[in-house]
C-alpha positions in Angstrom: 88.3 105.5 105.7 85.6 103.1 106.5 86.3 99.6 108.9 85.0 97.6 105.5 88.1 99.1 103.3 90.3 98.5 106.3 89.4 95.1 106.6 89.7 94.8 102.9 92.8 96.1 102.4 94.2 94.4 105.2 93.0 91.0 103.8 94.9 92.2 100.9 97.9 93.0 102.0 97.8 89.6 104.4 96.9 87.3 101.8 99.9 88.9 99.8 102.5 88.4 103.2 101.2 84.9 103.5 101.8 84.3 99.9 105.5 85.5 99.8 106.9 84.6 102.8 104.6 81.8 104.3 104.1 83.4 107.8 101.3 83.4 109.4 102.3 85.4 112.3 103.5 88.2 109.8 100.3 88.0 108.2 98.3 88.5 111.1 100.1 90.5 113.0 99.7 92.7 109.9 95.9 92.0 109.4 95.1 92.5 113.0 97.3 96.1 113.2 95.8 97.4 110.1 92.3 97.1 111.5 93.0 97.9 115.2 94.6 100.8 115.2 91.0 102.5 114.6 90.5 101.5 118.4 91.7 104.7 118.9 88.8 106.5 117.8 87.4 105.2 120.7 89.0 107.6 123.1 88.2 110.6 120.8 85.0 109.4 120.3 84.3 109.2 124.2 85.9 112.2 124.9 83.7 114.2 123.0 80.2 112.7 123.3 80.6 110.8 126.5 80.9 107.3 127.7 77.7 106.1 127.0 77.8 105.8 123.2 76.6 103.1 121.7 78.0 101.0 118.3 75.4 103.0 115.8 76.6 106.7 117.2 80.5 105.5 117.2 80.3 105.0 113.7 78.2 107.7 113.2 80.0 109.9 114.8 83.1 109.0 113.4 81.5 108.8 109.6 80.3 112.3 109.9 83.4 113.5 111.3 81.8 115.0 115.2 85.2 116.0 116.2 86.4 119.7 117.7 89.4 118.0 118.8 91.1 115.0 117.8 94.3 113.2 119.3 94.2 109.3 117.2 97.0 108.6 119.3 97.7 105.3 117.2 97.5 107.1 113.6 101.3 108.6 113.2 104.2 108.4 110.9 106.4 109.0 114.4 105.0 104.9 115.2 106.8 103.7 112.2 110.0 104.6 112.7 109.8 103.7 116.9 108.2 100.3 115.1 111.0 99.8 113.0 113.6 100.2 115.9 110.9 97.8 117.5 111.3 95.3 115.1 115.2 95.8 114.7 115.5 95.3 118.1 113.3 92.2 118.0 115.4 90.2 115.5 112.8 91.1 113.1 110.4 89.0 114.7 107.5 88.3 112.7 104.7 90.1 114.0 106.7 93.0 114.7 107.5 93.3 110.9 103.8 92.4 110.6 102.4 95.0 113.1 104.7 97.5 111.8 103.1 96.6 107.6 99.7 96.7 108.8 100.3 100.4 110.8 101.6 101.6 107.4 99.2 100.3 104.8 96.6 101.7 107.2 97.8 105.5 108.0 98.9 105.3 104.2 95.1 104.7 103.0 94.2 107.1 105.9 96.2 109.9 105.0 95.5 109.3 101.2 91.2 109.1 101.9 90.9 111.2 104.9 93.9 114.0 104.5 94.5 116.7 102.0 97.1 118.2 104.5 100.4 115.7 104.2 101.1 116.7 107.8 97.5 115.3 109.4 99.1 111.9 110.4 101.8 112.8 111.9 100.9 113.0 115.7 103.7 116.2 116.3 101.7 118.0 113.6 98.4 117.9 115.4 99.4 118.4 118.8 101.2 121.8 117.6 97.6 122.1 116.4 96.0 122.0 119.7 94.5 118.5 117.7 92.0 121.0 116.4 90.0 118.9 113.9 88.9 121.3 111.5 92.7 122.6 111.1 94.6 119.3 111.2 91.5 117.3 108.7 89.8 120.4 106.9 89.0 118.0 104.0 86.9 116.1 106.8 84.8 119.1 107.3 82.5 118.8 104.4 81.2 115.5 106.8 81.1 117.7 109.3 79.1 121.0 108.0 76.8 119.0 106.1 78.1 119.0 102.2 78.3 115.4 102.3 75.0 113.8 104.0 75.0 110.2 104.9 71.7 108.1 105.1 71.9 105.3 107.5 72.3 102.9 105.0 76.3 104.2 104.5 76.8 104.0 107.8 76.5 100.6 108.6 
């Protein structure tokens, strides 16, 4: 999913966290999880093209899915439940509960835009996989082969 529907949605979700229980740190904890967490891509992203990418290739990389392998170390259902023990463990400190609502609002809208194999976010799944892109996101590939184009205008 693109950073602009992240940051949406996150603002969304926030501004409804606020709203109910009048904490800011749950609120931003879950703003600033649910757009983080595509840091990362930056690993992947680096692996695979190098270490002298700059802003305009990560997101185009990323955009057009340039992946033979891909870990997203961050992106997996396993998190949640270690964040919920987290968070349990925490009292139910704020921005743990936060953190942990911003991780799942963002693998949920990943899994539902980027997925059409249930199994992609979960971390387990694509390591079994050898993280083999095409495998663990085949509805990705059409990004990837060319049946979807992007101009450079959809990128940015």
């Amino acid at each position: 999913m693109k950073l602009p529907y992240h940051i949406a949605a996150s603002t969304a979700v926030s501004g409804v966290l606020y709203l109910a229980f009048k904490s800011w740190g749950l609120a931003a904890a879950s703003f600033l999880t649910g757009i983080l967490i595509d840091l990362d891509h930056l690993h992947d992203v680096m692996r695979e093209h190098g270490k002298a990418v700059n802003i305009q290739d990560f997101f185009r990389i990323c955009e057009t899915a340039q992946f033979n392998r891909i870990v997203l170390i961050c992106h997996g259902w396993e998190w949640l439940v270690l964040g919920t023990a987290a968070a349990w463990f925490a009292g139910w400190n704020p921005w743990a509960v936060g953190a942990l609502i911003g991780l799942a609002h963002h693998l949920a809208l990943d899994a539902v835009h980027n997925s059409s194999d249930p199994r992609s976010y979960f971390l387990l799944w694509r390591w079994k996989n050898n993280f083999d892109f095409d495998t663990c996101f085949s509805k990705m590939t059409k990004y990837k082969y060319g049946s979807v184009s992007y101009s450079p205008k959809d990128i940015n």
